[in-house]
TIMARDREN-242205 format. One record per residue: residue number from 1; residue in three letters; chain; x, z, y of N, C-alpha, C in turn. Coordinates in Angstrom, 3 decimals, always signed. Each point is the difference from the previous one (the first is absolute). Layout:
BEGIN
<ropa n="NUM" res="ALA" chain="A" n_c1="X" n_c3="Z" n_c2="Y" ca_c1="X" ca_c3="Z" ca_c2="Y" c_c1="X" c_c3="Z" c_c2="Y"/>
...
END
This chain:
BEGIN
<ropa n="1" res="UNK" chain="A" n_c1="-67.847" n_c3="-79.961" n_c2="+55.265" ca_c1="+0.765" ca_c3="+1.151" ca_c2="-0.458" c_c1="+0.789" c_c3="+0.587" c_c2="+1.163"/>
<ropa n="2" res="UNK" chain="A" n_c1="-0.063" n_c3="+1.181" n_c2="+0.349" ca_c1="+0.671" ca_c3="+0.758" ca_c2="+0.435" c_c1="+1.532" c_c3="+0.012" c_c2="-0.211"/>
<ropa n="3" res="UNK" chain="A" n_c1="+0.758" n_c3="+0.066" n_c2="+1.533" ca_c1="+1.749" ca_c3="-0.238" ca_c2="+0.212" c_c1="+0.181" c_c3="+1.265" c_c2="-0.592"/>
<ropa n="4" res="UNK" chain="A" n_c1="+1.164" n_c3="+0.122" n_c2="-0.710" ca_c1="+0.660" ca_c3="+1.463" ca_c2="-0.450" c_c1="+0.533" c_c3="+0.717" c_c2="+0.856"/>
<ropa n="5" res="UNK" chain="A" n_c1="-0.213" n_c3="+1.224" n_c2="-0.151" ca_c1="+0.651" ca_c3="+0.667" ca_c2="+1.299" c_c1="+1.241" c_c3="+0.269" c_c2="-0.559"/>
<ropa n="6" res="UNK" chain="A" n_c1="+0.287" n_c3="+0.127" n_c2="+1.157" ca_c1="+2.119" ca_c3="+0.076" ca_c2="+0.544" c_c1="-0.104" c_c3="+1.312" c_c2="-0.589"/>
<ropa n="7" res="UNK" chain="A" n_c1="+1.183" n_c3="+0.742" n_c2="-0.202" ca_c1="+0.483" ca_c3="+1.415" ca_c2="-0.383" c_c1="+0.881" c_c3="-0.181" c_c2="+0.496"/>
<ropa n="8" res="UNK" chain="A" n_c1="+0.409" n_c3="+1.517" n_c2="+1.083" ca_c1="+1.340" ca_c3="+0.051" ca_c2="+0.061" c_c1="+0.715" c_c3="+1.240" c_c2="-1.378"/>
<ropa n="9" res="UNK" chain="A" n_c1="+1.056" n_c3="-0.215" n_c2="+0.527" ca_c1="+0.677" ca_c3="+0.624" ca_c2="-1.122" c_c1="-0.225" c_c3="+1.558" c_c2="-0.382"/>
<ropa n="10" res="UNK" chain="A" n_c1="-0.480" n_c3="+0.713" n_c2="+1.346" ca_c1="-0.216" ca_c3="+1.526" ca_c2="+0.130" c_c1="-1.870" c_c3="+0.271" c_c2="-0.104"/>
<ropa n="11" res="UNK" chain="A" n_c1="-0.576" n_c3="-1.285" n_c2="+0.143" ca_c1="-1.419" ca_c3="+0.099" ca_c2="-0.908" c_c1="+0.313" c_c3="-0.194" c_c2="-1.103"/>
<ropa n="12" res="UNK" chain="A" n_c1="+1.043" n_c3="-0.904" n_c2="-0.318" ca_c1="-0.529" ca_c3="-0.126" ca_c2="-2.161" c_c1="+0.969" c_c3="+1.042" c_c2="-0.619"/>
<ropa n="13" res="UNK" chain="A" n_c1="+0.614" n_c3="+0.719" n_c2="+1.166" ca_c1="+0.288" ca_c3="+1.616" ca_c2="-0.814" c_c1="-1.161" c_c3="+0.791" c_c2="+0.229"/>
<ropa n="14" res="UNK" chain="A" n_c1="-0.723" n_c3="+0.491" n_c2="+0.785" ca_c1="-1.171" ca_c3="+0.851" ca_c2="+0.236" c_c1="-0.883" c_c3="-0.699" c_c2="-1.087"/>
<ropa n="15" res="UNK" chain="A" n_c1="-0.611" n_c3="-1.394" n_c2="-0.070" ca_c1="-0.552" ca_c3="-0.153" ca_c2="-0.442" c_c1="-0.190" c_c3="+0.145" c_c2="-1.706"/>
<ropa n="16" res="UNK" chain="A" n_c1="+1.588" n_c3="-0.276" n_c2="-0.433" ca_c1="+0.430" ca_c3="+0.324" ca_c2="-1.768" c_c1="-0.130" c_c3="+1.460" c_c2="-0.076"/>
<ropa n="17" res="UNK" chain="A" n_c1="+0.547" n_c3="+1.176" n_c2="+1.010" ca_c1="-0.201" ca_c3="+1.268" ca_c2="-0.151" c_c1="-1.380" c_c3="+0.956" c_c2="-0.259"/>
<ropa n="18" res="UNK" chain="A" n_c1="-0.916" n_c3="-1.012" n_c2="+0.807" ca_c1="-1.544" ca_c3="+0.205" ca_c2="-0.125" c_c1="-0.637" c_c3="-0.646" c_c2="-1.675"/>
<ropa n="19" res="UNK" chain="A" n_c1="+0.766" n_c3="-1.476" n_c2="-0.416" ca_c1="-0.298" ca_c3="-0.181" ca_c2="-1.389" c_c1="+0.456" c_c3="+1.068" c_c2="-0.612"/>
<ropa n="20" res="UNK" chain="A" n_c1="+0.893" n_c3="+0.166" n_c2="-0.321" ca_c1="+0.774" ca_c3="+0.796" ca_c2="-0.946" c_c1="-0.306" c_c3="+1.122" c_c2="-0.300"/>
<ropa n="21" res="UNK" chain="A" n_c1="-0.763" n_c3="+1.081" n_c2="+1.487" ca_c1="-0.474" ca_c3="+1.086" ca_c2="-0.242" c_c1="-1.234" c_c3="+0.307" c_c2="+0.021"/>
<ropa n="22" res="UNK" chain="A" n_c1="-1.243" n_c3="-0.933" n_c2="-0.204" ca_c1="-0.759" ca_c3="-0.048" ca_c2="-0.748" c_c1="-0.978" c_c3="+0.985" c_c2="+0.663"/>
<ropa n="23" res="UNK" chain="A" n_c1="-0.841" n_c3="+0.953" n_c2="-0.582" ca_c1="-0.853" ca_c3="+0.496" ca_c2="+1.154" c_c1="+0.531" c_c3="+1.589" c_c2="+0.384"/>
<ropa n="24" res="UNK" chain="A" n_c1="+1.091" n_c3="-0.076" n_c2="-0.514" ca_c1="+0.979" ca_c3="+0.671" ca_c2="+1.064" c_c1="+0.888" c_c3="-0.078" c_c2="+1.240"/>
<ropa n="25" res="UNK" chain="A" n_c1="-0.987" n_c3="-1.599" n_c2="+0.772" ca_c1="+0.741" ca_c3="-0.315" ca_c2="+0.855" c_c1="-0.312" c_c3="+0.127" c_c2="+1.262"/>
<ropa n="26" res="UNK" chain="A" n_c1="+0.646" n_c3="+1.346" n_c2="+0.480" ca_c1="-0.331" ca_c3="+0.454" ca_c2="+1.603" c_c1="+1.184" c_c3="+0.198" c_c2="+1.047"/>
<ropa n="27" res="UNK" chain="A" n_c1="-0.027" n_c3="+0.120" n_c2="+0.848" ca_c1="+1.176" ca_c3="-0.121" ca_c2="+1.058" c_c1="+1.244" c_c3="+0.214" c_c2="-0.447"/>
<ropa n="28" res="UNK" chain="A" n_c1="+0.030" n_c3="+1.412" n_c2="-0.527" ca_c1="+1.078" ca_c3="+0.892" ca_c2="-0.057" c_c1="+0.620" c_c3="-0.983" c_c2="-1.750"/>
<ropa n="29" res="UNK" chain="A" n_c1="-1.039" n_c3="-0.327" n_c2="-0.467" ca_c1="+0.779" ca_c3="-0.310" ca_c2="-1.480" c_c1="+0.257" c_c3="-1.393" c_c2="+0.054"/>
<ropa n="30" res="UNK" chain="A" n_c1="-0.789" n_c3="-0.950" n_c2="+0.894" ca_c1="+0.856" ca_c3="-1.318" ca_c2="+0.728" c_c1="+1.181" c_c3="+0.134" c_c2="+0.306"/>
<ropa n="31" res="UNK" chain="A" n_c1="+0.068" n_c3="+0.678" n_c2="+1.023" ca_c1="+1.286" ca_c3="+0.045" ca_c2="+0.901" c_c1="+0.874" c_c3="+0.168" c_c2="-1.280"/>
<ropa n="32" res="UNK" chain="A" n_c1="+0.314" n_c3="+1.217" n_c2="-0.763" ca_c1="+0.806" ca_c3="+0.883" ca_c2="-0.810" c_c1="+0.169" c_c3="-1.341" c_c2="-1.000"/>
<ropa n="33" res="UNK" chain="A" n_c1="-0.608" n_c3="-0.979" n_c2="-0.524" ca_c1="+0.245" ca_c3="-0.887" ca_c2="-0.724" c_c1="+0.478" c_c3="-1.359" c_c2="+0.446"/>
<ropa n="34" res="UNK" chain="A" n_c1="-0.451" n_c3="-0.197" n_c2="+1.752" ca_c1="+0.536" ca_c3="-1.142" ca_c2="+0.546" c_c1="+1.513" c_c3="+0.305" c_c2="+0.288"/>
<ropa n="35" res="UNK" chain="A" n_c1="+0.316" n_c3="+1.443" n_c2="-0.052" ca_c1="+1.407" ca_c3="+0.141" ca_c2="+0.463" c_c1="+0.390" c_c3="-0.168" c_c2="-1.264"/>
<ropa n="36" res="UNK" chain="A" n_c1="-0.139" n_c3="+0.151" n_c2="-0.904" ca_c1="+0.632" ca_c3="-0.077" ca_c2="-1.717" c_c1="-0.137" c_c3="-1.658" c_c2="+0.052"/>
<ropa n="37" res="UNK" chain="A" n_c1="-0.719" n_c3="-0.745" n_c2="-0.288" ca_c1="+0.185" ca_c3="-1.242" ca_c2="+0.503" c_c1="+1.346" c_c3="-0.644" c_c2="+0.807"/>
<ropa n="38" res="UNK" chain="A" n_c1="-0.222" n_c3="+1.000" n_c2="+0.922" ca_c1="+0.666" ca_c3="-0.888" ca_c2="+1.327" c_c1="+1.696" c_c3="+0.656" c_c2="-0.068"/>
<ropa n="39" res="UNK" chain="A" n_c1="+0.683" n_c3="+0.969" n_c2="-0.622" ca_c1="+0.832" ca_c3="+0.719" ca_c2="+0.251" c_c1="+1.006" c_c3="-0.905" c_c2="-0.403"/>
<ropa n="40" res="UNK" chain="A" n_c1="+1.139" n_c3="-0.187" n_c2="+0.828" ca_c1="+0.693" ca_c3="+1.405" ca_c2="+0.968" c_c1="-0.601" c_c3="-0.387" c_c2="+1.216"/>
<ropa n="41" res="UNK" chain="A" n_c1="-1.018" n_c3="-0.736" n_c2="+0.265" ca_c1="-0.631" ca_c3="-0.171" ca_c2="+1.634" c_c1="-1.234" c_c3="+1.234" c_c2="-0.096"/>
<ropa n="42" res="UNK" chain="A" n_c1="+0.090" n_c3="+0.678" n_c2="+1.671" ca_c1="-0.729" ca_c3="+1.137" ca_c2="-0.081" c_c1="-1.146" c_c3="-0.580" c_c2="+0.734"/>
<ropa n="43" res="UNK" chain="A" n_c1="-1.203" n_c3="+0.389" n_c2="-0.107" ca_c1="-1.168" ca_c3="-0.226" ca_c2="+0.462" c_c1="-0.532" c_c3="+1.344" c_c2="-0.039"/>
<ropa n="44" res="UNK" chain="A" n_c1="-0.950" n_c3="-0.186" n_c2="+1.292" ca_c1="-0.685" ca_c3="+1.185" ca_c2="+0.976" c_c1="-1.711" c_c3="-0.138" c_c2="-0.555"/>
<ropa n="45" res="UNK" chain="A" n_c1="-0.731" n_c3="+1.164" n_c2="-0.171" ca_c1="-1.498" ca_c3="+0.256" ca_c2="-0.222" c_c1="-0.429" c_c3="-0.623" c_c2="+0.784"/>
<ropa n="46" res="UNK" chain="A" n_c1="+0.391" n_c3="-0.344" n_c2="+1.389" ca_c1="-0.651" ca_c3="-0.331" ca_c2="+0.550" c_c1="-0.336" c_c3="-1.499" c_c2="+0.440"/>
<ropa n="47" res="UNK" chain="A" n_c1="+0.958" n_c3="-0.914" n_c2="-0.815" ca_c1="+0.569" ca_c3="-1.355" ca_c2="-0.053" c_c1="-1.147" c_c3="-0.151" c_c2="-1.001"/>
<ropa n="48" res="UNK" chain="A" n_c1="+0.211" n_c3="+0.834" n_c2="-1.369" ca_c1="-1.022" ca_c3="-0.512" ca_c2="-1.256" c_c1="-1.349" c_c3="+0.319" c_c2="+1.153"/>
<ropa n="49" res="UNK" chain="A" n_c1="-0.606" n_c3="+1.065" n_c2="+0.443" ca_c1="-0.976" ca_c3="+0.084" ca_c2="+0.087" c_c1="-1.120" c_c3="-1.026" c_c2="+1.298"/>
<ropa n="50" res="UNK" chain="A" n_c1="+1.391" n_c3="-0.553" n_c2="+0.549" ca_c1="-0.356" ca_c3="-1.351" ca_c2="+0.930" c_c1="+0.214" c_c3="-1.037" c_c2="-0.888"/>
<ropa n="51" res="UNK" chain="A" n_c1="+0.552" n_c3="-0.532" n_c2="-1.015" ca_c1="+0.058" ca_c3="-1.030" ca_c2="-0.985" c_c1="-1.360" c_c3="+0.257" c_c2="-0.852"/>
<ropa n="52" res="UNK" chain="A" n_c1="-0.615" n_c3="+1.685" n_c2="-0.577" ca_c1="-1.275" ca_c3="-0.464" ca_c2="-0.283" c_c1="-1.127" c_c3="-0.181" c_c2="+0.501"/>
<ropa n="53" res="UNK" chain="A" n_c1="+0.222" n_c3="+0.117" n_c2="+1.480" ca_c1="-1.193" ca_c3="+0.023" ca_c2="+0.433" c_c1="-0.255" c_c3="-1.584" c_c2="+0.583"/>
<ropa n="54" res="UNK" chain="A" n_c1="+1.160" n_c3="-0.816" n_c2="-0.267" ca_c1="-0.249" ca_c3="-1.353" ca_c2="+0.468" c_c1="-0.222" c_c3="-0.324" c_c2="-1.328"/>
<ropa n="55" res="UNK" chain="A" n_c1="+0.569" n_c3="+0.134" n_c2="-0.857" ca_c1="-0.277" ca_c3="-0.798" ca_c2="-1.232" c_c1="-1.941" c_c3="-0.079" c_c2="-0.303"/>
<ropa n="56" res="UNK" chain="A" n_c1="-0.190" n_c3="+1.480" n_c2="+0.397" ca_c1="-1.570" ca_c3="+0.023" ca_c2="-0.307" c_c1="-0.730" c_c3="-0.774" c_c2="+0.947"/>
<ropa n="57" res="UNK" chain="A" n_c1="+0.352" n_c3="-0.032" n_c2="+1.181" ca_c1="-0.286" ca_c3="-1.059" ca_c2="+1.103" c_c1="-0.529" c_c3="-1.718" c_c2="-0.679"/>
<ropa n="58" res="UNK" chain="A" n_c1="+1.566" n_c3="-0.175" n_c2="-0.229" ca_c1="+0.098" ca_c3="-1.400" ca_c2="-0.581" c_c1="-1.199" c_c3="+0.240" c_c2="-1.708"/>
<ropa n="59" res="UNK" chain="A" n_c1="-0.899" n_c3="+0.579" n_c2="-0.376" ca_c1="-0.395" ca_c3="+0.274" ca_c2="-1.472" c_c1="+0.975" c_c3="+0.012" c_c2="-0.845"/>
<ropa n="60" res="UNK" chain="A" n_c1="+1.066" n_c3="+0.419" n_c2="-0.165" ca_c1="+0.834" ca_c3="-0.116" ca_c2="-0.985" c_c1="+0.101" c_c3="+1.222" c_c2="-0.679"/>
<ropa n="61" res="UNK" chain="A" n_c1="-0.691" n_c3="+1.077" n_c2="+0.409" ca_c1="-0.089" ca_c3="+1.365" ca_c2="-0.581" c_c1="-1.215" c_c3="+0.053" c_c2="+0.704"/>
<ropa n="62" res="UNK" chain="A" n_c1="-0.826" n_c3="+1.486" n_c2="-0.736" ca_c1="-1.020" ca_c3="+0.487" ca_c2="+0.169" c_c1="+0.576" c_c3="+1.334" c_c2="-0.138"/>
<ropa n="63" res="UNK" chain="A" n_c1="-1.309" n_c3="+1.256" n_c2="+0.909" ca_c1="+0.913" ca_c3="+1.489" ca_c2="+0.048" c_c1="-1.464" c_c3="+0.734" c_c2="-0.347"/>
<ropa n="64" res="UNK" chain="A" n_c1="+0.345" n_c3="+1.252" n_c2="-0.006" ca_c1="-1.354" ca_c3="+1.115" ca_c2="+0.066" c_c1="+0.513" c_c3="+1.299" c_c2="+0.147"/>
<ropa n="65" res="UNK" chain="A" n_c1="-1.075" n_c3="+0.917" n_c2="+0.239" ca_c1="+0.500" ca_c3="+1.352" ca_c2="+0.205" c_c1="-0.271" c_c3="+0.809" c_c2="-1.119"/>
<ropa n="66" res="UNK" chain="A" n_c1="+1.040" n_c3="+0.547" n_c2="-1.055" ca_c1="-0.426" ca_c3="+0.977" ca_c2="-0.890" c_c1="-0.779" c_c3="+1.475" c_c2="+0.607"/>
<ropa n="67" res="UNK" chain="A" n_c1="-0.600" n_c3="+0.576" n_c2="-1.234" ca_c1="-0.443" ca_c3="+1.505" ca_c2="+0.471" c_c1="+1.118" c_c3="+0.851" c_c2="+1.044"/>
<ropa n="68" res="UNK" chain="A" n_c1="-0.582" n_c3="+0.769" n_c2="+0.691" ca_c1="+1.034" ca_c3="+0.765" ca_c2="+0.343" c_c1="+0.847" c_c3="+0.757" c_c2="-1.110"/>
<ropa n="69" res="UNK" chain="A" n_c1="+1.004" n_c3="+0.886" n_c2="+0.157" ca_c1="+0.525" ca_c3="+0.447" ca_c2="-1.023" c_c1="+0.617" c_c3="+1.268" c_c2="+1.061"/>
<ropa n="70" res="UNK" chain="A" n_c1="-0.116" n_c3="+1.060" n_c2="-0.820" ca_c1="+0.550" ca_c3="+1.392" ca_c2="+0.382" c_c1="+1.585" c_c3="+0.104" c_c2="+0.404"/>
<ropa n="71" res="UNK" chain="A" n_c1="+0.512" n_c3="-0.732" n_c2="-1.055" ca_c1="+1.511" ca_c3="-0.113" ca_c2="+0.123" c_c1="+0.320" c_c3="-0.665" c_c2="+1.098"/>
<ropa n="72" res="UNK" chain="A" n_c1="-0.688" n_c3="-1.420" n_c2="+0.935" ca_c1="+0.464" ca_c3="-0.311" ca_c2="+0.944" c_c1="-1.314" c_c3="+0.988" c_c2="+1.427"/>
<ropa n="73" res="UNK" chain="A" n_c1="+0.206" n_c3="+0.981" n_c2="-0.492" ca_c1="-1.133" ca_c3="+1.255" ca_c2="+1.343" c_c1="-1.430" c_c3="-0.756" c_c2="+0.467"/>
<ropa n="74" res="UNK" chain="A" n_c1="-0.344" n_c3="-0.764" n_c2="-1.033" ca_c1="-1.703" ca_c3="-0.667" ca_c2="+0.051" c_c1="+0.587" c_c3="-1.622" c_c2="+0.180"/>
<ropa n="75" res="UNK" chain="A" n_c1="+0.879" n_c3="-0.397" n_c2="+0.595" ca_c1="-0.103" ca_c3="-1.386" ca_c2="+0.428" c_c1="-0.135" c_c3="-0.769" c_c2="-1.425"/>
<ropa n="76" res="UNK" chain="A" n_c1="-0.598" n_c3="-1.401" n_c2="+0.450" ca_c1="+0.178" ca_c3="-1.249" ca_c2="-1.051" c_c1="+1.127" c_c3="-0.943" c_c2="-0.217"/>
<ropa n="77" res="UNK" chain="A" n_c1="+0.696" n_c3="-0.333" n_c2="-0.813" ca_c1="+0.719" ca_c3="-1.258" ca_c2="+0.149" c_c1="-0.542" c_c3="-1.053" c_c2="-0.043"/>
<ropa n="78" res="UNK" chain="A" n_c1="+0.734" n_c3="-1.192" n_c2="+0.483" ca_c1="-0.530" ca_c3="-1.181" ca_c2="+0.586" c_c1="+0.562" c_c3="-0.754" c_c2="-1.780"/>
<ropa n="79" res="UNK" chain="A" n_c1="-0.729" n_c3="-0.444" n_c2="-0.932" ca_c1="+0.642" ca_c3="-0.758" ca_c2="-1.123" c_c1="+0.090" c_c3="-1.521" c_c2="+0.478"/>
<ropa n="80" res="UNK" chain="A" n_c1="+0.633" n_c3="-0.592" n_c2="-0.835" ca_c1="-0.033" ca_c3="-1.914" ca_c2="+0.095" c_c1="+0.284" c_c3="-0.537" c_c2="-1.245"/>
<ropa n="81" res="UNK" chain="A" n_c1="-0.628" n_c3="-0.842" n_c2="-0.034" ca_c1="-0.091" ca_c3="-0.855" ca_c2="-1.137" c_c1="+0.005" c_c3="-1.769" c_c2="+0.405"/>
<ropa n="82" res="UNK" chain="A" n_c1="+0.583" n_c3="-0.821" n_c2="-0.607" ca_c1="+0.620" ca_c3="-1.290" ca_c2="-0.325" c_c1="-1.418" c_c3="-0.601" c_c2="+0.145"/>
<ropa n="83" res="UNK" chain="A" n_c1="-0.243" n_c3="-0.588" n_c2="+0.800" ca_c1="-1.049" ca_c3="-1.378" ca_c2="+0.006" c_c1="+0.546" c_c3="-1.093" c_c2="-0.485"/>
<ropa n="84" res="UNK" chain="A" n_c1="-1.209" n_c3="-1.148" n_c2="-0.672" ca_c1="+0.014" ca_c3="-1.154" ca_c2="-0.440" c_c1="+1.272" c_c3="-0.803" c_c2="+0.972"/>
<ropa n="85" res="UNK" chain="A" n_c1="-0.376" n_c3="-0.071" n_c2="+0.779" ca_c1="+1.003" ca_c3="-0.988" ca_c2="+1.165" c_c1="+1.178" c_c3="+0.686" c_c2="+0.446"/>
<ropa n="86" res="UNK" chain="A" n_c1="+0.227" n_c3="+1.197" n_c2="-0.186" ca_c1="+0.974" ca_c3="+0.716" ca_c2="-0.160" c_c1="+0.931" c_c3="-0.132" c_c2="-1.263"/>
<ropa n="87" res="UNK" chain="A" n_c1="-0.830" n_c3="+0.105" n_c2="-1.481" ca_c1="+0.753" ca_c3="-0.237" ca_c2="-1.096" c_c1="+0.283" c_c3="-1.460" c_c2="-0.229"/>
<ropa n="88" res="UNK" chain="A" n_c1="-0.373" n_c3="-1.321" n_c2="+0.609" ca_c1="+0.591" ca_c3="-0.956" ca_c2="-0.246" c_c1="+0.757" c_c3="-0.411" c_c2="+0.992"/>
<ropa n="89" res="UNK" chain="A" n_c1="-0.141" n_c3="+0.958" n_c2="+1.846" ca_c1="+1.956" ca_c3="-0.426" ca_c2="+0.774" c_c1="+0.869" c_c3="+0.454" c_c2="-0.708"/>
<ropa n="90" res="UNK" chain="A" n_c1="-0.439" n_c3="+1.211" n_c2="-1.061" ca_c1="+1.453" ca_c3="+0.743" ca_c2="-0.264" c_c1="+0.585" c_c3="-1.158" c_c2="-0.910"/>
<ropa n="91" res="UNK" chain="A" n_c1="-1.122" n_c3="-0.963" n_c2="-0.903" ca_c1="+0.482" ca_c3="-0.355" ca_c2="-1.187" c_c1="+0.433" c_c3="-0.942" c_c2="+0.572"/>
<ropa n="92" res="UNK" chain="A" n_c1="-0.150" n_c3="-1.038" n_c2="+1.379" ca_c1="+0.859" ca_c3="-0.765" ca_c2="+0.558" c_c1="+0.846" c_c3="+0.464" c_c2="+0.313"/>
<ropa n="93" res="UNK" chain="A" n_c1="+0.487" n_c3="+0.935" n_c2="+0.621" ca_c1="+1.271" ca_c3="+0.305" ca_c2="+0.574" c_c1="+0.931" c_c3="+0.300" c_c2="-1.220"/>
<ropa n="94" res="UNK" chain="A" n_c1="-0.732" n_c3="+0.835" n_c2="-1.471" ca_c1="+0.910" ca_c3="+0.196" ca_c2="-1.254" c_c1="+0.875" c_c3="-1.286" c_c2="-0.259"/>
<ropa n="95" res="UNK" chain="A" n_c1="-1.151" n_c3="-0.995" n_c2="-0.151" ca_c1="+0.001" ca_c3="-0.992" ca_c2="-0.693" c_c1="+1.599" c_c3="-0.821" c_c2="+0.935"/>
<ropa n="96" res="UNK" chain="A" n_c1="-0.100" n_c3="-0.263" n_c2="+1.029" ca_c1="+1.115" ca_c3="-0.569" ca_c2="+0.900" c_c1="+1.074" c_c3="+1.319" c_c2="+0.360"/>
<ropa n="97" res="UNK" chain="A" n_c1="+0.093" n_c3="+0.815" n_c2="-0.117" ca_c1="+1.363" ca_c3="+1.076" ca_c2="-0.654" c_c1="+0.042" c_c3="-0.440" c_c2="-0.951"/>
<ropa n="98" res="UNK" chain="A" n_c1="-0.529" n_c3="-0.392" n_c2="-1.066" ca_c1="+0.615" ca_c3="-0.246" ca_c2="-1.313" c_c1="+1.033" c_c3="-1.401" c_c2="-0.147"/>
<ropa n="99" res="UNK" chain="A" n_c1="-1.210" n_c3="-0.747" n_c2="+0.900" ca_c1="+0.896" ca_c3="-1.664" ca_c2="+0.011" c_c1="+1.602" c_c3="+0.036" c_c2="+0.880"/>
<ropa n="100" res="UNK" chain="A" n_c1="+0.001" n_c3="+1.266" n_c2="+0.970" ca_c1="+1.155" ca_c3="-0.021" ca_c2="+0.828" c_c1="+0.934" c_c3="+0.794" c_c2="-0.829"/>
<ropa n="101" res="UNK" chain="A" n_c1="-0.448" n_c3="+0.829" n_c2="-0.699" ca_c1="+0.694" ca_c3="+0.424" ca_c2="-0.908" c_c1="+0.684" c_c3="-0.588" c_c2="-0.839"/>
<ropa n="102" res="UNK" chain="A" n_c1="-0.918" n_c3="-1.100" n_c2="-0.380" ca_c1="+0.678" ca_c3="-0.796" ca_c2="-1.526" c_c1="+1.134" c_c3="-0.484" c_c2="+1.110"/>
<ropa n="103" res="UNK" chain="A" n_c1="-0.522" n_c3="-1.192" n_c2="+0.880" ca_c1="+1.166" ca_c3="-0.642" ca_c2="+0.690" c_c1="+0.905" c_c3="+0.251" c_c2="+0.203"/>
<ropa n="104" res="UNK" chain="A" n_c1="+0.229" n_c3="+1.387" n_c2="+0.656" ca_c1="+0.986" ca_c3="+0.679" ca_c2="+0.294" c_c1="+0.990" c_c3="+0.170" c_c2="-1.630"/>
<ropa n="105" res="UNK" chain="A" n_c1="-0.540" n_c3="+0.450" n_c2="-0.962" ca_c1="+0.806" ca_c3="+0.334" ca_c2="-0.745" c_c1="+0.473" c_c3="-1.693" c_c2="-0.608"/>
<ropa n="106" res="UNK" chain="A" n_c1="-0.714" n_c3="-1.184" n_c2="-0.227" ca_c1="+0.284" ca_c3="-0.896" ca_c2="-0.287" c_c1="+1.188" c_c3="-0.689" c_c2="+1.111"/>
<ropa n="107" res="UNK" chain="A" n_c1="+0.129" n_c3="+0.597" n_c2="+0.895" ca_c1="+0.928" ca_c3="-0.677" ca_c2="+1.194" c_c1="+1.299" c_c3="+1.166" c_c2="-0.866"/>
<ropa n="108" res="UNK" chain="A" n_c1="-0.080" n_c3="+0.697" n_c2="+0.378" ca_c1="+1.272" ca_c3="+1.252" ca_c2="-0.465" c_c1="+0.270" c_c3="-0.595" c_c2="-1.826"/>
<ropa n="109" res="UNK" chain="A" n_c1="-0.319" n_c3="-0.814" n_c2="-0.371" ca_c1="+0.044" ca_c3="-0.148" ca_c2="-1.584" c_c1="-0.585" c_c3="+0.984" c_c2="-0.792"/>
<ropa n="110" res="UNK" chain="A" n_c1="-1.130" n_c3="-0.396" n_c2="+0.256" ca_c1="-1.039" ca_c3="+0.764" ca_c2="-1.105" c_c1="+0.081" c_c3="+1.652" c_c2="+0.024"/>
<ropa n="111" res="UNK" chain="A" n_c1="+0.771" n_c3="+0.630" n_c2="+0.441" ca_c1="+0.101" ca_c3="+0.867" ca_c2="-0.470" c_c1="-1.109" c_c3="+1.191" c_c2="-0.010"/>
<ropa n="112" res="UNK" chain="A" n_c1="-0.230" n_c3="+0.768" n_c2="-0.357" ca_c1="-1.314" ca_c3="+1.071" ca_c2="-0.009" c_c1="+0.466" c_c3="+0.825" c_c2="+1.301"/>
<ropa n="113" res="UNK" chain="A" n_c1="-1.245" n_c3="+0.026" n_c2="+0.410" ca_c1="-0.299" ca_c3="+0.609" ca_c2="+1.333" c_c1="+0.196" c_c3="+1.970" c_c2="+0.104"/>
<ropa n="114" res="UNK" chain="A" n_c1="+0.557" n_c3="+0.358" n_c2="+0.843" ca_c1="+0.250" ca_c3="+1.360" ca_c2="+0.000" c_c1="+0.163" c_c3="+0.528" c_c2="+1.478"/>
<ropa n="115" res="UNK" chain="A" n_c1="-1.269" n_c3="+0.436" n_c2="-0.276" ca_c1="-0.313" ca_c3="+0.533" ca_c2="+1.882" c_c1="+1.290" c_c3="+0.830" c_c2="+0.274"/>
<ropa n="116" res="UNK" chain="A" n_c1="+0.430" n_c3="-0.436" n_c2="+1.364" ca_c1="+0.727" ca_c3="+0.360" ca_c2="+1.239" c_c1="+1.791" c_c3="-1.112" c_c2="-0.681"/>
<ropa n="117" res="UNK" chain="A" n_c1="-0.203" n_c3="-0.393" n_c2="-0.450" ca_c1="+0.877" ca_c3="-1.104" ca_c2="-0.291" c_c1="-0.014" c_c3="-1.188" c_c2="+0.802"/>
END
């Protein structure tokens, strides 16, 4: 069996932004959702668009070129979509946020978790 791959923290945001948006997921609507993700930290197009092009590197995404389209003056966008080995780092990396999560709140006395707290 194959070692799990590592995620850093600014792939398993690119990478959840690419789940989430489904086969609406191209540069401009990555980025626009990794920053919703990621906010109040700002991230650059050009950070996501070097984070997807390694991720596809590593197989963890797959891409293609849609039709051209009039609205962008003939060009194609580049789409991406979630590979197999892609959808189970994310579910490791979910899976251990969740356990640091619990801990954390079990160290603080249980209490329920509330991002930026």
């Amino acid at each position: 069996m194959a070692s799990p791959v590592s995620l850093g923290q600014f792939e398993q945001i690119v990478l959840t932004a690419v789940l989430s948006l489904g086969d609406n997921a191209y540069g401009v609507t990555v980025h626009d959702k990794a920053q919703s993700l990621s906010r109040p930290r700002k991230i650059s197009l050009g950070a996501v668009y070097a984070t997807l092009d390694r991720l596809e590197d590593k197989g963890l995404i797959s891409s293609w070129l849609s039709e051209p389209t009039a609205e962008r003056g003939g060009r194609s966008r580049r789409h991406y979509r979630l590979e197999k080995p892609g959808e189970q780092a994310l579910r490791e990396s979910a899976g251990m946020a969740q356990r640091i999560i619990e801990s954390i709140a079990q160290s603080w006395g249980g209490l329920t978790w509330k991002a930026g707290r």
